[in-house]
C-alpha positions in Angstrom: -28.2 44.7 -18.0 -30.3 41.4 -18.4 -30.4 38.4 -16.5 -29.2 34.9 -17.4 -29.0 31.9 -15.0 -27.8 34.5 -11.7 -25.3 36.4 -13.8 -25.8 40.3 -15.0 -25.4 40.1 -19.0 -22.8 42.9 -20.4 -23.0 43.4 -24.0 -19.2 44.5 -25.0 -17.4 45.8 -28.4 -13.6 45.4 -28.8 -13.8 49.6 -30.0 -16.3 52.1 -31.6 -15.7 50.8 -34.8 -16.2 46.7 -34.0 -19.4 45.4 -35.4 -19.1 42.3 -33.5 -20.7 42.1 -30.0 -19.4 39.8 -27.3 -21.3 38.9 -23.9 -19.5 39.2 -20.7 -20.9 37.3 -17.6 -21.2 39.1 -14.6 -21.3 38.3 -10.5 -20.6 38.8 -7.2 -17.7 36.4 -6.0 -19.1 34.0 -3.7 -17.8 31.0 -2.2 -17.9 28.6 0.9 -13.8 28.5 1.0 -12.6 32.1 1.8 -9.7 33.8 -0.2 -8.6 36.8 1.3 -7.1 37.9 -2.0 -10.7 38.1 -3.1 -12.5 39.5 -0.6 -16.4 38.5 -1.5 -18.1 41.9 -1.5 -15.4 43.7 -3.4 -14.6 41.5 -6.3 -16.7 41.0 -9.3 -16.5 37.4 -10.9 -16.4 37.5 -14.9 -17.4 34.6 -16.8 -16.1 34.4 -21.4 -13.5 36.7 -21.4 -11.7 36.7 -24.5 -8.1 35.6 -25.0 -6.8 39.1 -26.1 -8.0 40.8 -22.4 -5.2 41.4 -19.9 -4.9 42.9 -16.9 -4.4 46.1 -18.1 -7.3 46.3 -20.3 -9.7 45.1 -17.6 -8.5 47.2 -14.8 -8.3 50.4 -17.6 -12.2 49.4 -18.5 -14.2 48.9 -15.4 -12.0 52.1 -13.7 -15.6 53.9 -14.5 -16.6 51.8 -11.8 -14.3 52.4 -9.2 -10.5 52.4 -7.9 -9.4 48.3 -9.3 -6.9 46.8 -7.0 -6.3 43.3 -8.9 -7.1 41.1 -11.6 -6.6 37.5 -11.7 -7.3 35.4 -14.6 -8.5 31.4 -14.7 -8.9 28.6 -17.0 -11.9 27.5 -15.0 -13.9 29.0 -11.8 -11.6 28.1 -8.4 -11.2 29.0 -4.8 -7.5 29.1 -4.6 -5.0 32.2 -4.0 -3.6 33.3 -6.5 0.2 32.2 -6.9 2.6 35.6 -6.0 5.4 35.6 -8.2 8.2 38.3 -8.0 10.1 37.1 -10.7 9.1 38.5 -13.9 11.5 35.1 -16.0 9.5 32.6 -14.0 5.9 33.4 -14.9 3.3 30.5 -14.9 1.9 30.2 -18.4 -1.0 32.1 -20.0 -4.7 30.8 -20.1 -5.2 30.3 -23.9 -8.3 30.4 -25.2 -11.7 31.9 -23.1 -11.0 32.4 -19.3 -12.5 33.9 -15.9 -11.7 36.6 -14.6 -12.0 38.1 -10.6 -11.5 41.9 -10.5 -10.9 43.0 -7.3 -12.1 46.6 -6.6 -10.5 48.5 -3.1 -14.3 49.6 -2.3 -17.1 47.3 -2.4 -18.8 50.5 -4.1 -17.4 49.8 -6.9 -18.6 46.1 -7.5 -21.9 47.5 -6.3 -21.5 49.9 -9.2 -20.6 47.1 -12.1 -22.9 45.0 -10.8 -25.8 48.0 -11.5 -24.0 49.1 -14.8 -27.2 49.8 -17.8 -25.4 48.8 -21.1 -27.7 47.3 -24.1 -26.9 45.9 -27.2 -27.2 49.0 -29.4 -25.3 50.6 -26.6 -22.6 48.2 -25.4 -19.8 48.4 -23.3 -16.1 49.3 -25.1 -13.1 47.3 -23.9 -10.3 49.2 -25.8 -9.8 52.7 -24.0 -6.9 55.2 -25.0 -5.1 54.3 -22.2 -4.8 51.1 -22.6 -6.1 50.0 -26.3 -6.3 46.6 -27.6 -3.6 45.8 -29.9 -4.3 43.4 -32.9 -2.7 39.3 -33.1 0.3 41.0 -35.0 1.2 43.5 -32.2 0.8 41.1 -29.4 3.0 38.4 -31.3 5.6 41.5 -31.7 5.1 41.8 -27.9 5.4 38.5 -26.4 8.4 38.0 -28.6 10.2 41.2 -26.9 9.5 40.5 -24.0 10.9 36.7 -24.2 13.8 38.0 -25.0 16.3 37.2 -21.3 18.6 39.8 -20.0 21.4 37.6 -19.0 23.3 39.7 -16.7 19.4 40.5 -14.6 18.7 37.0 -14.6 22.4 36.0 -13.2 21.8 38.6 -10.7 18.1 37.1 -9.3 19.1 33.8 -9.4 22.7 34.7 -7.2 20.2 36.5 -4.8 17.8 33.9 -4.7 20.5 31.2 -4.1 22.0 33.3 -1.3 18.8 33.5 0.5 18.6 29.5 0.0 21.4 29.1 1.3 21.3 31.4 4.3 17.8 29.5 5.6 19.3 25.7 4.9 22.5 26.8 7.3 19.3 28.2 9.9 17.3 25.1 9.9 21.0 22.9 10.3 22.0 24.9 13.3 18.6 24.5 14.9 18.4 20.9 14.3 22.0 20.5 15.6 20.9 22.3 18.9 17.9 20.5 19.5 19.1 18.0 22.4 18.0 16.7 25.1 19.6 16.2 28.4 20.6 13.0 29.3 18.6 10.1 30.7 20.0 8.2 34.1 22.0 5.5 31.3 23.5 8.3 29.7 21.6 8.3 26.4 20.9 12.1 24.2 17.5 11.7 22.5 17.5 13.8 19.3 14.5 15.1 18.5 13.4 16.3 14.4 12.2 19.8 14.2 10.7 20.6 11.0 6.9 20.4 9.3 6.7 16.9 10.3 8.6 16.9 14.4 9.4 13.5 15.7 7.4 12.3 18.9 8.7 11.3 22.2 9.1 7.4 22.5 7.3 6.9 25.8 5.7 3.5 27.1 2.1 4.5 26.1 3.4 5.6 22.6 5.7 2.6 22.4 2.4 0.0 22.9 -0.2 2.1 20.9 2.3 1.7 17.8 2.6 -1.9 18.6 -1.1 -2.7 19.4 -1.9 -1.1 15.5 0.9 -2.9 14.0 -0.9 -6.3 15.6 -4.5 -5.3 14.2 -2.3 -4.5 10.9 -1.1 -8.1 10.7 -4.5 -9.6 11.7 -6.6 -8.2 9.0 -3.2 -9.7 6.3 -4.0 -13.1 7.8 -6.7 -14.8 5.1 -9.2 -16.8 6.6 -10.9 -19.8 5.4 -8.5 -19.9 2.4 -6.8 -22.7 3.2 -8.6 -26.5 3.5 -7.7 -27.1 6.8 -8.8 -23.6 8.0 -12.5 -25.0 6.2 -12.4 -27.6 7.9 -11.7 -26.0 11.3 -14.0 -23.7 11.0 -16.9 -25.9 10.2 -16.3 -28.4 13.2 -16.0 -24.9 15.4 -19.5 -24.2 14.4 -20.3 -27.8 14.8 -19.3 -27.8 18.4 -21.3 -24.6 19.2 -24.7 -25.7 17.8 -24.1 -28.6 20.2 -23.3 -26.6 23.2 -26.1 -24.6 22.3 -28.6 -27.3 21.9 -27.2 -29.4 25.3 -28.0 -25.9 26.7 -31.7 -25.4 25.6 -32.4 -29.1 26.1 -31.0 -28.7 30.2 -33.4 -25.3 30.0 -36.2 -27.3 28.8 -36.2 -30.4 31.5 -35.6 -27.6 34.1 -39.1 -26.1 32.6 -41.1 -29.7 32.8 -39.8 -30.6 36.5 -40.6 -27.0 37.4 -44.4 -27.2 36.0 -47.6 -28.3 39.2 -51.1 -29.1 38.7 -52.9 -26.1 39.7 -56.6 -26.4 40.0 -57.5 -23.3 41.9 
């Protein structure tokens, strides 16, 4: 494979009989922000893969490479874990148009052998296997219709489960903040405290005067200075009164210096 800008360059054809020949971009997934769905030296990063390529027909064609464990597909390059979703009626919507791709392989042997694969442009690599072949805009409009079709009964059912479950963690978290007491001080008082994502803090003196010492510098920086004529006007015989002081000062400093001065001859 040639070389292009640090990605391998893999000539590909939809089948034998294609005539067109498409370019897949090819690297090893690297990044500064770990994902430990895609572990770096075991996944291969894929750059202009076509709209019509799924899951299936990726893991089906790079299987010559080694045992692949996942395939997750991108509108752009990006860091993040793929979202798991168990539902199969609540499924985030499709990347239209030219995507990435990160095929995760269980062995880093067998990114090591993509990475080293030797296909040319008279001898490309084919995307449509018999197991899984690529089907044509008519049989994949056929599909997606099928499979939008709801079974109302198996939706009912997930939705009653999933609501159960809801339900059975709300109650949890009630009883817990319900139980969550503290004794009593000496007047008798029950502090509550929030348990949660965000828990409460204990209101104790050095709490209670840190709050109250930012909400001061809070209110000090809303107070506008010199907006006002008077506050001009202030502030100008301030600085007044200060070059005054300071000039009283050095003139003391100097007279200090003249009494201070003797004739000194030898």
């Amino acid at each position: 494979m040639e070389e292009c800008a640090g990605f391998k360059v893999l000539p590909t054809k939809v089948n034998e009989k294609s005539t067109a020949i498409r370019h897949l971009f090819l690297k090893m997934h690297v990044t500064r922000e770990k994902c430990p769905q895609k572990p770096e030296y075991q996944t291969l990063f894929v750059v202009g893969v076509p709209e019509f390529c799924n899951q299936k027909i990726l893991t089906n064609a790079f299987r010559c490479c080694g045992k692949v464990k996942s395939v997750f597909f991108h509108k752009e390059p990006t860091p993040i874990e793929p979202e798991v979703i168990s539902s199969k009626y609540f499924l985030p919507e499709p990347v239209k148009g030219f995507k990435v791709a990160y095929i995760v392989f269980a062995h880093t042997s067998g990114l090591e052998k993509a990475l080293s694969m030797k296909y040319t442009e008279s001898k490309p690599f084919i995307l449509s296997t018999q197991a899984s072949p690529v089907t044509n805009i008519v049989q994949r409009w056929c599909e997606n219709y099928n499979n939008s079709i709801v079974d109302i009964n198996e939706l009912q059912s997930e939705i009653n489960t999933y609501m159960a479950e809801y339900d059975k963690t709300s109650a949890e978290r009630i009883q817990v903040e319900k139980e969550t007491v503290d004794d009593e001080d000496e007047d008798g008082w029950k502090t509550v405290t929030k348990k949660g994502r965000n828990p409460g803090f204990a209101r104790k003196e050095a709490i209670k005067n840190n709050i109250l010492k930012k909400e001061s510098k809070k209110r000090s920086k809303k107070i506008l200075k010199n907006f006002y004529r008077f506050q001009i006007k202030e502030t100008k015989i301030n600085q007044l009164m200060e070059l005054r002081n300071k000039f009283n000062n050095d003139k003391s400093k100097i007279e200090l210096l003249k009494q201070s001065r003797k004739f000194k001859p030898f």
